[in-house]
C-alpha positions in Angstrom: 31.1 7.2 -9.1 29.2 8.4 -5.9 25.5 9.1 -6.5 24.6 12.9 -6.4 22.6 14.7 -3.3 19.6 14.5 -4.9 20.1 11.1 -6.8 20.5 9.5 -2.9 17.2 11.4 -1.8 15.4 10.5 -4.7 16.6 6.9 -3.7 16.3 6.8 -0.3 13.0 8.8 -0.3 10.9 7.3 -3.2 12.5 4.2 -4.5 14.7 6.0 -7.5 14.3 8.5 -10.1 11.9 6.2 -12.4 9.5 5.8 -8.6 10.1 9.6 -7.8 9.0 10.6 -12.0 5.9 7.7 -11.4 5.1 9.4 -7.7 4.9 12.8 -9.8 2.7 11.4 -12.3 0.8 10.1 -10.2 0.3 13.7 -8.5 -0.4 15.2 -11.5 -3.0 12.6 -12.5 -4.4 13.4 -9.2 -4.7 16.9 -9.3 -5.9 17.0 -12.9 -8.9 14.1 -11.4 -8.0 11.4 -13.6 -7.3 9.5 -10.0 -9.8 11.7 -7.9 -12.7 8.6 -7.7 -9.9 6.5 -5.5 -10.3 9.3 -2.9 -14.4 8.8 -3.0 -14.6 5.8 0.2 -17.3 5.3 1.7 -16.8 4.7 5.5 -19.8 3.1 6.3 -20.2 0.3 4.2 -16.4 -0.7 4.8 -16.1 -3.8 6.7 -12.6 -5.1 6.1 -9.6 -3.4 4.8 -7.6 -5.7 2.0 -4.2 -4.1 1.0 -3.2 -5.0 -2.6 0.6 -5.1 -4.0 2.5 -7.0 -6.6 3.9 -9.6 -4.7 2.3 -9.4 -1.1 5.8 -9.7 0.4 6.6 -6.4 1.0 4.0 -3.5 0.5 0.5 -4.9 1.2 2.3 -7.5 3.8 2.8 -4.6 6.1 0.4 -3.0 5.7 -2.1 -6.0 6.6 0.1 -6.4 9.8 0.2 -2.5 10.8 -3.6 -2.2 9.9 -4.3 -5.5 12.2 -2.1 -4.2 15.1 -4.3 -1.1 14.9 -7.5 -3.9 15.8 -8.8 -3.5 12.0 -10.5 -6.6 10.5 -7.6 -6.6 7.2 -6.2 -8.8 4.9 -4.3 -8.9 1.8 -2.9 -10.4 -1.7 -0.7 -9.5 -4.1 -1.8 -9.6 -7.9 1.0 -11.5 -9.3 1.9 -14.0 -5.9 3.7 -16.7 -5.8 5.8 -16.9 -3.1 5.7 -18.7 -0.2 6.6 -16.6 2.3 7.6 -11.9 3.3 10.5 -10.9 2.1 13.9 -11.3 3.9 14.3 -7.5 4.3 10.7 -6.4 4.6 10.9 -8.7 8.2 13.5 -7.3 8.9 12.8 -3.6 8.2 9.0 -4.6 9.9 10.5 -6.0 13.1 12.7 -2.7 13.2 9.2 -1.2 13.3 8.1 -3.8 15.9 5.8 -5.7 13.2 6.4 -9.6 12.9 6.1 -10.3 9.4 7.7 -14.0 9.5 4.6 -15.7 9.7 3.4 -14.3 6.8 1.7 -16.2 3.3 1.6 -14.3 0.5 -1.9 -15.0 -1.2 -3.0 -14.4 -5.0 -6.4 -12.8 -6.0 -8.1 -16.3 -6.1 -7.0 -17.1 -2.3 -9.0 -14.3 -1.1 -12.9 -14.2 -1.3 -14.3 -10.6 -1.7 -17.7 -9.5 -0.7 -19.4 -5.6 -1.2 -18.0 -4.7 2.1 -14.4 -4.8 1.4 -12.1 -2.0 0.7 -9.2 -2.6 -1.3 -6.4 -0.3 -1.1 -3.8 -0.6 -3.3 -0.2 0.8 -3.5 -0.1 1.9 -7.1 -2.2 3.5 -9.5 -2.1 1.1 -12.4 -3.0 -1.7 -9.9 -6.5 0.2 -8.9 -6.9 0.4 -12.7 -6.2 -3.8 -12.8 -8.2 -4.0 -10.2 -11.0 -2.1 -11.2 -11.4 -4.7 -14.1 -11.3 -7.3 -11.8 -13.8 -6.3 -9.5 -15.9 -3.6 -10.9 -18.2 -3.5 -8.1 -16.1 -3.3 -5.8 -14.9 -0.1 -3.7 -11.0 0.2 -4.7 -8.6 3.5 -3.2 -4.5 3.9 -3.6 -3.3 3.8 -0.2 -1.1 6.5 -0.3 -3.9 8.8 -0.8 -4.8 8.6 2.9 -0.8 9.3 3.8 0.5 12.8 4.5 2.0 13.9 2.8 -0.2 12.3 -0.1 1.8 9.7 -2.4 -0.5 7.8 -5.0 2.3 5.9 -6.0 3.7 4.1 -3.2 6.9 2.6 -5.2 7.7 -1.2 -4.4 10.5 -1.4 -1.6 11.5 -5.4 -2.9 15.7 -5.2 -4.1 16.0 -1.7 -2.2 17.9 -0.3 1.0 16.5 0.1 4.7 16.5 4.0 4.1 13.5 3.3 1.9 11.7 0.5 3.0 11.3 2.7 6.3 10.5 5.8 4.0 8.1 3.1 2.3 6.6 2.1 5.8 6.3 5.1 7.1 4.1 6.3 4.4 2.0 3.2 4.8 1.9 3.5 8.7 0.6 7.2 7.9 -2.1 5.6 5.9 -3.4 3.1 7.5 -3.9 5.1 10.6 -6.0 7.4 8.5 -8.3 4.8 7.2 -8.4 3.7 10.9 -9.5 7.1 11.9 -11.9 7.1 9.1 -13.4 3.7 10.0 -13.9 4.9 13.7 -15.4 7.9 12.7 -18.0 6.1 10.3 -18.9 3.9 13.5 -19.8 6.7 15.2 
């Protein structure tokens, strides 16, 4: 049976139906301000930019390469790591973007020392939330929030099709050069 018009948009687009009804959840826990204090950055105190995923093989990976291409001081971990190196297809869909992602090392939370000055963006809602608890003093936003089109919910690309991890990085590349902006701007 051949997926439906909508069912391949859905798929190519944001992951799925479950990642397009989390992205809309997500939008509605936005608009209604239950998310609105991952949109409160401030600039000026931001230092280094530390992207924050599941697995830190796909999502934050890229991120932490696109953000250090831009000449941003980045890193990044995944909260549940434990592999050893990207994901096959995220360096492949990466170097399609002309990002080398094969040198990469995933790192868990404890590989990674935070200080005051750090930003942690994350992909995901419920991650900001774990996060939160981790480091309560710590400045924490959802990536996507800085995209456009806005997408709190960046869904995890890992086990899916090019079309989406380049829908995926496109939405990160859109955000990242927003906080870059940002961070300029606050230099100023």
């Amino acid at each position: 049976m051949f997926p439906s018009a909508l069912e391949q948009t859905l798929k190519d687009e944001f992951g799925g139906k479950r990642a397009w009804l989390r992205h809309a959840w997500a939008l509605m826990a936005l608009r209604s301000g239950q998310l609105s204090h991952f949109t409160q950055v401030d600039f000026h105190t931001v230092r280094r930019v530390v992207f924050v995923c599941k697995g830190n093989i796909c999502r934050s990976a890229y991120a932490h390469a696109r953000a250090r291409q831009l000449g941003l001081y980045t890193d990044s971990f995944g909260l549940e790591a434990d592999a050893l190196h990207a994901d096959a297809d995220a360096i492949q869909n990466a170097t399609a973007r002309q990002l080398d992602l094969s040198a990469h090392t995933p790192k868990a939370p404890h590989q990674l020392r935070l200080t005051e000055t750090d930003l942690l963006a994350a992909m995901e809602p419920q991650q900001c939330l774990q996060l939160e608890k981790q480091y309560p003093n710590a400045q924490i936003t959802l990536l996507g929030l800085w995209a456009s089109p806005r997408r709190p919910y960046i869904h995890d690309p890992y086990g899916h099709g090019s079309r989406y991890f380049q829908a995926c990085f496109s939405t990160i590349d859109s955000a990242v050069d927003c906080i870059a902006k940002n961070l300029i701007e606050a230099e100023r």
